[in-house]
TORKOL-4160 file (C-alpha; in steps of 0.2 Angstrom, whole numbers, padded with zeros to 4 digits, m for minus):
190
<pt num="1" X="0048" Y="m0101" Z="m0092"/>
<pt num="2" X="0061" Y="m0114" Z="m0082"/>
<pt num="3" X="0075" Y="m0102" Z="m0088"/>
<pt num="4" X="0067" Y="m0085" Z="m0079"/>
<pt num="5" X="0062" Y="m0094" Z="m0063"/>
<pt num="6" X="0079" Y="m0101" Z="m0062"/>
<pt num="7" X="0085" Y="m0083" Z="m0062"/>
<pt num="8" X="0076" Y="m0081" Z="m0046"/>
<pt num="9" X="0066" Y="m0061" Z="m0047"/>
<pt num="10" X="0079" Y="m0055" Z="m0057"/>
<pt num="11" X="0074" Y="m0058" Z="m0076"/>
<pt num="12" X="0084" Y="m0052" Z="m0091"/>
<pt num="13" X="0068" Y="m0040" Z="m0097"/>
<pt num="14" X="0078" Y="m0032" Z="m0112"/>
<pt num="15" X="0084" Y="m0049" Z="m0119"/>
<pt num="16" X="0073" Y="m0063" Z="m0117"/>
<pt num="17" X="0057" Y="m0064" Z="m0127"/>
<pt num="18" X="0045" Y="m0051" Z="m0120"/>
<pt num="19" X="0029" Y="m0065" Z="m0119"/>
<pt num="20" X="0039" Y="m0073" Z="m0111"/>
<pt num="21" X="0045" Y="m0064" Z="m0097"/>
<pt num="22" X="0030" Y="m0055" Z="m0094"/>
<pt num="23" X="0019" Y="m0070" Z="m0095"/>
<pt num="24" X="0030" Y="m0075" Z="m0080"/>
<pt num="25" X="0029" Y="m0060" Z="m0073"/>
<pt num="26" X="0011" Y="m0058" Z="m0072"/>
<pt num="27" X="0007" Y="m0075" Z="m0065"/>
<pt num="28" X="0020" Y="m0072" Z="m0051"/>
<pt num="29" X="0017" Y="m0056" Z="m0047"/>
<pt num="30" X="m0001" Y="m0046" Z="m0053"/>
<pt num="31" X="m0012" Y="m0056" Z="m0037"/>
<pt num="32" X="m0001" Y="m0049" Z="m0024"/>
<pt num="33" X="0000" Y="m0032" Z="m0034"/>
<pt num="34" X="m0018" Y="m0032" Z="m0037"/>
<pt num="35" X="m0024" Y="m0037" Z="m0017"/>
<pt num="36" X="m0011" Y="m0022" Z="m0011"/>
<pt num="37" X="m0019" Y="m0010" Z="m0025"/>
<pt num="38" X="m0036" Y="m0016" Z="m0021"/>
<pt num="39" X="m0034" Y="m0014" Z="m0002"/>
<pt num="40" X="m0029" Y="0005" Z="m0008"/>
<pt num="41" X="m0042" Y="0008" Z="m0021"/>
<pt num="42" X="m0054" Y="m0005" Z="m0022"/>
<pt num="43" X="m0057" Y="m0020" Z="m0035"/>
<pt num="44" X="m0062" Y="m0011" Z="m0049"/>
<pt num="45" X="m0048" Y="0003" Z="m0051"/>
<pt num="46" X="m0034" Y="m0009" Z="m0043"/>
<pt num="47" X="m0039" Y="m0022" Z="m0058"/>
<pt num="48" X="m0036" Y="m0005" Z="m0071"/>
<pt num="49" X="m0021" Y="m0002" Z="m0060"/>
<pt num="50" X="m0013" Y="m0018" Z="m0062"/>
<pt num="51" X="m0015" Y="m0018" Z="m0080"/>
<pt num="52" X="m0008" Y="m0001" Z="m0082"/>
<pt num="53" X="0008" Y="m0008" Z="m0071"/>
<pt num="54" X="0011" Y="m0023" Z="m0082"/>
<pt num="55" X="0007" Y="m0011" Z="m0099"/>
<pt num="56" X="0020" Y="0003" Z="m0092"/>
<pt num="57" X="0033" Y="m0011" Z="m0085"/>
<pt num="58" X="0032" Y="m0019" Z="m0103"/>
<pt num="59" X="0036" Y="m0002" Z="m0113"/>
<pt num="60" X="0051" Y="0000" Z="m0098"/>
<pt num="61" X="0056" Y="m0015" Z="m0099"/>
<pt num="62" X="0074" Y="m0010" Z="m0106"/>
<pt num="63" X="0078" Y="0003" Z="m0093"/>
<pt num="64" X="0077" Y="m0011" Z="m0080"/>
<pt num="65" X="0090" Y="m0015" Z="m0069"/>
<pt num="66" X="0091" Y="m0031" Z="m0062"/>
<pt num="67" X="0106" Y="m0026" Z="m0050"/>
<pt num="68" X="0094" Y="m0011" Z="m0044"/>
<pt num="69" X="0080" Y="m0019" Z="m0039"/>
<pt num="70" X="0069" Y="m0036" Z="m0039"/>
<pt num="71" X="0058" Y="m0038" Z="m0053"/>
<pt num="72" X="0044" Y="m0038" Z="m0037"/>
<pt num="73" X="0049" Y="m0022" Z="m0030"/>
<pt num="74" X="0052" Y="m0014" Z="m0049"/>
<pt num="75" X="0033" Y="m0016" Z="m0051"/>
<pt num="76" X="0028" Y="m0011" Z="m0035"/>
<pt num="77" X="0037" Y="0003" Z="m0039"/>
<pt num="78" X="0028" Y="0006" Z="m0054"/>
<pt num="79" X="0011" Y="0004" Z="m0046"/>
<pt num="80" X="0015" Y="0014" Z="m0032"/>
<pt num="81" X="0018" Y="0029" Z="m0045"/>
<pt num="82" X="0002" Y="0025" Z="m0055"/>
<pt num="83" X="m0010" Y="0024" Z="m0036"/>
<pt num="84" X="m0001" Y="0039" Z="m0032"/>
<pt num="85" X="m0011" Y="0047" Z="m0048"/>
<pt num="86" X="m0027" Y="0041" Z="m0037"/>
<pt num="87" X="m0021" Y="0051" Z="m0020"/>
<pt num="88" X="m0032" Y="0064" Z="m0023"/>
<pt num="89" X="m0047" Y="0052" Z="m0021"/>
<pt num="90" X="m0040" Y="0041" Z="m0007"/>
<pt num="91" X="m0037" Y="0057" Z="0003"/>
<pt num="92" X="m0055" Y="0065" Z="m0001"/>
<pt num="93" X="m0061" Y="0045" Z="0003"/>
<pt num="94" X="m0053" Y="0047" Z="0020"/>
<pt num="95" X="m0058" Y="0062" Z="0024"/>
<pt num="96" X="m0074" Y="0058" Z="0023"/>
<pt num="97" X="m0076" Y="0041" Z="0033"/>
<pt num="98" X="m0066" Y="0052" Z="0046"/>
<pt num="99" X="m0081" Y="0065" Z="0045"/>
<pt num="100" X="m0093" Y="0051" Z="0043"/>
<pt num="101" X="m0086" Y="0042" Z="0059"/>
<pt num="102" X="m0086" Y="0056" Z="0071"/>
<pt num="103" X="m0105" Y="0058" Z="0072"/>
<pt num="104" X="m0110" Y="0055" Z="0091"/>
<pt num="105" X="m0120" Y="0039" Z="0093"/>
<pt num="106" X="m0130" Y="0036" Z="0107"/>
<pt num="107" X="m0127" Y="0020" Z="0116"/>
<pt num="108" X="m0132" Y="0011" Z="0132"/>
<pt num="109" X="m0119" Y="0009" Z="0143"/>
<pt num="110" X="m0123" Y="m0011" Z="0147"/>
<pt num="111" X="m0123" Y="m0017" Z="0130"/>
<pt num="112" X="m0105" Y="m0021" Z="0125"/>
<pt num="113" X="m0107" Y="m0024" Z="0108"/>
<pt num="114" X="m0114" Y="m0007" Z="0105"/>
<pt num="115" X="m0101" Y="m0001" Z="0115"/>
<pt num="116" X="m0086" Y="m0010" Z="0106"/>
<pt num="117" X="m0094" Y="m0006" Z="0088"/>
<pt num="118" X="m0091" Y="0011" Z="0097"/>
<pt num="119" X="m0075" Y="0010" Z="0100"/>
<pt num="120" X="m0070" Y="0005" Z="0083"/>
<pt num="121" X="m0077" Y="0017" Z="0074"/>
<pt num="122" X="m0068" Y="0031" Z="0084"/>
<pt num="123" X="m0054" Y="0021" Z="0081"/>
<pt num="124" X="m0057" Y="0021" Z="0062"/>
<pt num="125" X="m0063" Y="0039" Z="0062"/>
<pt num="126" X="m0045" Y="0044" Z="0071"/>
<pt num="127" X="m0035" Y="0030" Z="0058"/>
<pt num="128" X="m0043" Y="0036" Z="0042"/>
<pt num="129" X="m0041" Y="0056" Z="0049"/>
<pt num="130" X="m0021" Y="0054" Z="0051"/>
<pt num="131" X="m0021" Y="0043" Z="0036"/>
<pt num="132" X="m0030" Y="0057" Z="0026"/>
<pt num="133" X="m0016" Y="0069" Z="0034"/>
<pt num="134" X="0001" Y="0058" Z="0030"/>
<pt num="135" X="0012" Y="0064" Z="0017"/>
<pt num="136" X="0012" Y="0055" Z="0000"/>
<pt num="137" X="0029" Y="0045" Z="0002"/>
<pt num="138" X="0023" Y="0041" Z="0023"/>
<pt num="139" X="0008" Y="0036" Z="0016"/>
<pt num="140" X="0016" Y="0025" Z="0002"/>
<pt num="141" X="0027" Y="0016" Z="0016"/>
<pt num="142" X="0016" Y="0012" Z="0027"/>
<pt num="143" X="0004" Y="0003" Z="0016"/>
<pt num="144" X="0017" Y="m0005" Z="0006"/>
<pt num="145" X="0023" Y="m0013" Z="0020"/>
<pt num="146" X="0007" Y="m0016" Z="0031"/>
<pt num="147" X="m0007" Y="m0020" Z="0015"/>
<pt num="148" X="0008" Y="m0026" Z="0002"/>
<pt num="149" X="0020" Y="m0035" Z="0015"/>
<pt num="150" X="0036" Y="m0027" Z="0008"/>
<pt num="151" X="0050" Y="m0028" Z="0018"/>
<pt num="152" X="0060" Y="m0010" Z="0020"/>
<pt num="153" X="0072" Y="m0015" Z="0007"/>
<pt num="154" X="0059" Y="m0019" Z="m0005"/>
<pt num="155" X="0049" Y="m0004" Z="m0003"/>
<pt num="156" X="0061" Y="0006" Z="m0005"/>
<pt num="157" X="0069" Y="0000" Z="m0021"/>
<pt num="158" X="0050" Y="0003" Z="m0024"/>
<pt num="159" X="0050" Y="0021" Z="m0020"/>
<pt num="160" X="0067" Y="0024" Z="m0024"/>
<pt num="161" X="0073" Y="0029" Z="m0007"/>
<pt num="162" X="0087" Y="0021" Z="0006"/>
<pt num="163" X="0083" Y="0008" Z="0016"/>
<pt num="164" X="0086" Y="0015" Z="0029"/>
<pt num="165" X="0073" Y="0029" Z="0025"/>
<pt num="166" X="0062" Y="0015" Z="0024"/>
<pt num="167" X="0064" Y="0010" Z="0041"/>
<pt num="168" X="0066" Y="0027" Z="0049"/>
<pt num="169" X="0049" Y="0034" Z="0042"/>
<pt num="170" X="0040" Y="0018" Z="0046"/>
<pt num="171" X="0046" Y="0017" Z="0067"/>
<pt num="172" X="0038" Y="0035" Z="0066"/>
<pt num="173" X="0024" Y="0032" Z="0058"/>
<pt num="174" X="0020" Y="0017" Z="0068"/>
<pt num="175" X="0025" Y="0027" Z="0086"/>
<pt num="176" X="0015" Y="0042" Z="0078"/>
<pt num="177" X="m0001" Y="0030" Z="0073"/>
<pt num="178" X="0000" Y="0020" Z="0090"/>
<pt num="179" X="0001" Y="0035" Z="0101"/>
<pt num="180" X="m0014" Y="0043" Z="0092"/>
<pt num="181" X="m0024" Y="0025" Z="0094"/>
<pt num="182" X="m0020" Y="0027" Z="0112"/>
<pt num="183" X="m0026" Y="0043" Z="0115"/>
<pt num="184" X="m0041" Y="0040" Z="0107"/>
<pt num="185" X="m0046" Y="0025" Z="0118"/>
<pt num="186" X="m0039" Y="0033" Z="0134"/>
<pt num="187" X="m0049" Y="0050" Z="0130"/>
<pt num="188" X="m0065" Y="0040" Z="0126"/>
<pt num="189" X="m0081" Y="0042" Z="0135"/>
<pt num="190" X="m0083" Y="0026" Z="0147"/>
């Protein structure tokens, strides 16, 4: 194992002994891979999920191309294209806590903790709403960066895009989203 960490997150995956290597590569990397999968889908699918990445990553492990991409990126890669079989859900799940959310509830105007519990819920109801509406690879950036903490170059050796993609689709989503926060607290009923 002392020769694959030494290699930093770059292993040799078509030459080294397969146990090996993946043995590594599941105690470095199926936690992180799990909690941004779990934070997408919830425990019990990301734990399949995770599974399924290491599973696919094994049988690909030959078309691996450490000059491409970290071995960290590589699998996010791979379990980015395996949640993305799970969209369907996510969005329907969005839709509806955005549907669930915008029921009017009453609330005295003197008790703040009603009226910040309020609040949050709008703001979830108008989150969850232009999360629902994002485009798949939108979508995948922003929650690889904000629930995975990828950098831009990591995600997009994940999705396969430039870096500068990357970073171009996350400064408009991140305007898009905060402007839409905004609006939603300034048009709020005081």
């Amino acid at each position: 194992m002392t020769r694959i960490a030494e290699q930093g997150h770059r292993p040799d995956l078509a030459t080294q002994d397969p146990k090996e290597v993946f043995a590594w590569l599941f105690d470095t990397y199926a936690g992180q891979i799990r909690a941004y999968l779990a934070g997408r889908v919830g425990p019990d699918v990301a734990d399949d999920l995770v599974a399924e990445t290491f599973l696919v990553a094994l049988r690909r492990r030959r078309t691996y191309d450490p000059t491409q991409a970290t071995a960290r990126s590589w699998l996010y890669g791979i379990a980015t294209n395996l949640l993305r079989n799970h969209v369907r859900q996510e969005v329907r799940g969005l839709r509806l806590t955005s549907r669930a959310a915008g029921g009017e509830t009453e609330v005295e105007n003197h008790d703040t903790v009603v009226a910040d519990r309020v609040d949050a819920a709008a703001r979830m109801r108008v989150l969850a709403g232009a999360l629902a509406r994002l485009g798949e690879q939108d979508r995948d950036v922003l929650l690889l960066t904000s629930w995975a903490g990828l950098e831009p170059a990591e995600v997009a050796d994940a999705l396969g895009v430039p870096s500068s993609t990357v970073r171009s689709r996350l400064h408009r989503l991140r305007h898009r989203l905060q402007s839409l926060l905004t609006n939603s607290t300034e048009d709020a009923p005081r």
